[in-house]
C-alpha positions in Angstrom: -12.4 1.5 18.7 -10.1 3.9 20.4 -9.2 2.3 23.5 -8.8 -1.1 21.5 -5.9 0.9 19.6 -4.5 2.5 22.9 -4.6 -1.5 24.6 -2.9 -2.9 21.0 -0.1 0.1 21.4 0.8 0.0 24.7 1.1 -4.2 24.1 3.3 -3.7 21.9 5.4 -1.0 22.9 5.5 -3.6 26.4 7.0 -6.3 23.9 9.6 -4.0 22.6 13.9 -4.2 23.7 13.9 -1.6 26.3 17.3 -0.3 24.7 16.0 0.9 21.4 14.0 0.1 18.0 13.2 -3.6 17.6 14.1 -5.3 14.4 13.2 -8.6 12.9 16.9 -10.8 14.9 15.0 -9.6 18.1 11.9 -12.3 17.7 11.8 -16.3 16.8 9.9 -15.6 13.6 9.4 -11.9 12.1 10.0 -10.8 8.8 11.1 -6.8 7.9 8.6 -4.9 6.4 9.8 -1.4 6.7 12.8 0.3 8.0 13.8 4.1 7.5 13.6 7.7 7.7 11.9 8.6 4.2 8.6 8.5 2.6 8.4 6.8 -0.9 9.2 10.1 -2.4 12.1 10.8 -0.3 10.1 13.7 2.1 11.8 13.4 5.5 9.5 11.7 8.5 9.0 14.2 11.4 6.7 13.1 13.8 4.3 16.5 14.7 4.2 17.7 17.9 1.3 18.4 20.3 -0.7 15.5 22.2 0.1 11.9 19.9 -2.7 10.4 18.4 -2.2 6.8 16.0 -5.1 6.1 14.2 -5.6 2.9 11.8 -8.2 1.9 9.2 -8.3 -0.8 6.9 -8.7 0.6 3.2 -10.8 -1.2 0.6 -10.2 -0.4 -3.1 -12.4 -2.5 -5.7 -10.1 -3.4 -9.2 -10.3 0.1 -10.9 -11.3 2.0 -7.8 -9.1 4.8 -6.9 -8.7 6.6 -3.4 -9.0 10.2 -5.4 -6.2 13.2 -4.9 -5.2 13.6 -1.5 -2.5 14.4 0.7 -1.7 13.7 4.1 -0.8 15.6 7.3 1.5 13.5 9.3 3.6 10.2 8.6 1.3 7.1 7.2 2.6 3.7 7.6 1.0 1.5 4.8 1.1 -2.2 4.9 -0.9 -4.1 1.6 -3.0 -7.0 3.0 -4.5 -8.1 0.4 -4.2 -6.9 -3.8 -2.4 -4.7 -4.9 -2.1 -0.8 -6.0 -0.7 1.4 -7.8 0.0 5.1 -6.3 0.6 8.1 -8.9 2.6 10.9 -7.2 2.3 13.0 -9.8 5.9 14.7 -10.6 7.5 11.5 -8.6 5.9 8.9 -10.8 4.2 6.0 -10.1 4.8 3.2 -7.4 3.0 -0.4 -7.1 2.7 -2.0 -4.0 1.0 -5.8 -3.6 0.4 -7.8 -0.4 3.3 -7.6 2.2 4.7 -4.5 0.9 5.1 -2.2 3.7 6.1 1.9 2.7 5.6 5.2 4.3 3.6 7.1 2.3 4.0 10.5 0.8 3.2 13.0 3.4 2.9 16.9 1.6 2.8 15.3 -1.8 -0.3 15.1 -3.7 -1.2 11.1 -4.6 -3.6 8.8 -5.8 -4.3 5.3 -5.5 -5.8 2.8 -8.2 -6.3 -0.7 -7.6 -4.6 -1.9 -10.8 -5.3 -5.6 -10.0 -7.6 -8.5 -10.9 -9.1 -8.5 -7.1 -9.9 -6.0 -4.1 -7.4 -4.5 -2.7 -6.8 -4.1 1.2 -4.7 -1.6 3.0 -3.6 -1.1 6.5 -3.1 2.3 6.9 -1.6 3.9 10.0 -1.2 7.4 10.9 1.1 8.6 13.5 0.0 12.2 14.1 -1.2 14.2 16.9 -5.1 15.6 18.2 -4.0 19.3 16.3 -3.8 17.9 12.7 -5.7 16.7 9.6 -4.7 13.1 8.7 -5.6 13.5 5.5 -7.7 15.8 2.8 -9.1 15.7 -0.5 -6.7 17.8 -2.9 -6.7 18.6 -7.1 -5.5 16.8 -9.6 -1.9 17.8 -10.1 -1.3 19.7 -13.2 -0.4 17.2 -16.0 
């Protein structure tokens, strides 16, 4: 799966302006899904240093399945195929997402994910981190 990912990123890094960030005006037909420099609890994106690694997974929550407590490591780009859920970041409150919502997710902030709806729920997650760093690990309960 690994040089699959490398062969889709390089692609579409080929596709993009050489003069900066692409946005939606620069294709015939694209849509915005996410633009900015915060995550959904207003944490500030650095990308981590050290030798780049993207990973992505698709992430499959039954209805009343939750992910459990964790926190991530480096930036996570989410993008709701499929469903929906509903996020509790503790302190920050709660966010729902459902298919074609795209966020960055909370990065140092404890969180967990229920599928709240009716169907499964399916989750494109990608990490943008580098070979030094955990992606993401199981955490406590917040404190009520």
């Amino acid at each position: 799966m690994g040089r699959e990912l490398t062969v889709l990123v390089a692609t579409i890094c080929l596709w993009l302006p050489v003069s900066g960030a692409a946005s939606a005006s620069d294709y015939k037909k694209a849509e915005d899904v996410f633009a900015g420099g915060e995550t959904v609890v207003s944490e500030p994106i650095n990308y981590p240093r050290g030798k780049a690694k993207v990973y992505a997974l698709i992430v499959t929550l039954m209805p009343g399945e939750e992910s459990g407590w964790h926190q991530h490591g480096v930036p996570l780009f989410g993008y709701i195929l499929k469903g929906e859920v509903t996020v509790n970041y503790g302190s920050h409150g709660t966010q729902t997402y459902r298919q074609g919502s795209g966020f960055m997710d909370a990065i140092a902030t404890a969180h967990n994910g229920c599928n709240t709806g009716a169907k499964p729920c399916r989750i494109l997650a990608v990490f943008i981190g580098s070979e030094e760093l955990i992606f993401t690990q199981r955490v406590p309960a917040p404190n009520p």
